[in-house]
C-alpha positions as CSV (number, residue, x, y, z in Angstrom):
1,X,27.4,-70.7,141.1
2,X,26.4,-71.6,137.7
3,X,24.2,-69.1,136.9
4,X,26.9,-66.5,137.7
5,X,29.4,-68.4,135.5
6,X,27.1,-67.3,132.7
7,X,26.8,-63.1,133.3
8,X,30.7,-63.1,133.7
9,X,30.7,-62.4,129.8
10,X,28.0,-59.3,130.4
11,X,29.3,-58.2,133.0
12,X,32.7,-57.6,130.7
13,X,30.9,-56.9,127.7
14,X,29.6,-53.8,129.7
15,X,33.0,-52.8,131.1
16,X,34.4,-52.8,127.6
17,X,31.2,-50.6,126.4
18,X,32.3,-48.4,129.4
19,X,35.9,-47.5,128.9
20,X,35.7,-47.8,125.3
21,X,32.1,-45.7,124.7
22,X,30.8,-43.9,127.0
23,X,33.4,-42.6,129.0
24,X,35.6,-40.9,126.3
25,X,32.3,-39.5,125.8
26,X,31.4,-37.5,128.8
27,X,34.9,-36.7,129.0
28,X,34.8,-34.7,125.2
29,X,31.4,-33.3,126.6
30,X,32.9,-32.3,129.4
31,X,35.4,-30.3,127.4
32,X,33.2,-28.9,125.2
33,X,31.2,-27.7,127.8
34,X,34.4,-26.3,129.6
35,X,35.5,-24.7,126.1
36,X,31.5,-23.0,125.5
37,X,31.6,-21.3,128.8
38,X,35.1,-20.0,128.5
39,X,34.2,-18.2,125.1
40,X,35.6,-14.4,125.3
41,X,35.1,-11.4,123.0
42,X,38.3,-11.7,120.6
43,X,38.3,-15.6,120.2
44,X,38.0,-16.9,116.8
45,X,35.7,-19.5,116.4
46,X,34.4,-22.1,114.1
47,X,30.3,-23.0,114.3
48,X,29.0,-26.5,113.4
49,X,27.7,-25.4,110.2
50,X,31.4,-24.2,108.6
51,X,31.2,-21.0,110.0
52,X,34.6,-19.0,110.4
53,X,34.2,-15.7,112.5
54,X,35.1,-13.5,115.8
55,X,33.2,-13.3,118.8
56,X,32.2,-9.9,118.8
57,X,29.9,-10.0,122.0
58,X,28.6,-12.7,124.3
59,X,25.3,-12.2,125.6
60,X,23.7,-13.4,128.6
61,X,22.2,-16.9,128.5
62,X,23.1,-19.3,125.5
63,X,23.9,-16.9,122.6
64,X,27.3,-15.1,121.4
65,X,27.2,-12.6,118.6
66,X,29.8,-13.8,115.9
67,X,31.7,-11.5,113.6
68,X,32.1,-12.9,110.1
69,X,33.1,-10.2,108.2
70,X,33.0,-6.5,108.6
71,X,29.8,-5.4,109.3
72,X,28.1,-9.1,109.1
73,X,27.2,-10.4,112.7
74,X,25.1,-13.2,113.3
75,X,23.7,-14.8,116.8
76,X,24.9,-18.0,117.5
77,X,24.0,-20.5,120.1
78,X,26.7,-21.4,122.3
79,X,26.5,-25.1,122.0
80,X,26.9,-25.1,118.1
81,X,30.5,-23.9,118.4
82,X,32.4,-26.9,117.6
83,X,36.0,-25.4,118.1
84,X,38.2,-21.6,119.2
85,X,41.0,-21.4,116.9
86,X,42.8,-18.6,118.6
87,X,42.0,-17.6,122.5
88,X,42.0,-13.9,123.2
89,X,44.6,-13.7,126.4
90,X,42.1,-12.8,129.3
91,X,42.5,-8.8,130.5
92,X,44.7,-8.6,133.7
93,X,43.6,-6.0,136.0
């Protein structure tokens, strides 16, 4: 009975770790990944490096082409879009 006495603090050390670290965690992954997949030509979107464009085209596999100007595209993995400023409303039909 002792020795349990003495992994009570680890045991809420861990639970503390949990719901303060890694659970907010997978839960902003989570929507990240929800927000990537969503992506839809129209949406404006910011890039991990600064970047400020339109999503001109998105391609099959992890890439969207990315409008930042007229006539400037670049290719832009999915994953380094770190936020959509303004959603395109989705075509009705």
């Amino acid at each position: 009975m002792e020795a349990f006495g003495q992994f009570i603090p680890l045991i809420l050390i861990f639970a503390i770790m949990y719901f303060l670290l890694i659970r907010p965690q997978q839960k902003r992954l989570k929507d990240h990944k929800a927000m990537v997949e969503s992506l839809r030509r129209g949406d404006q979107v910011v890039t991990q490096g600064g970047l400020i464009g339109k999503v001109s085209k998105v391609k099959d596999g992890d890439e969207v082409e990315v409008e930042l100007n007229e006539g400037v595209k670049v290719r832009v993995v999915k994953s380094t879009i770190a936020q959509v400023l303004n959603k395109t409303e989705p075509a009705e039909g």
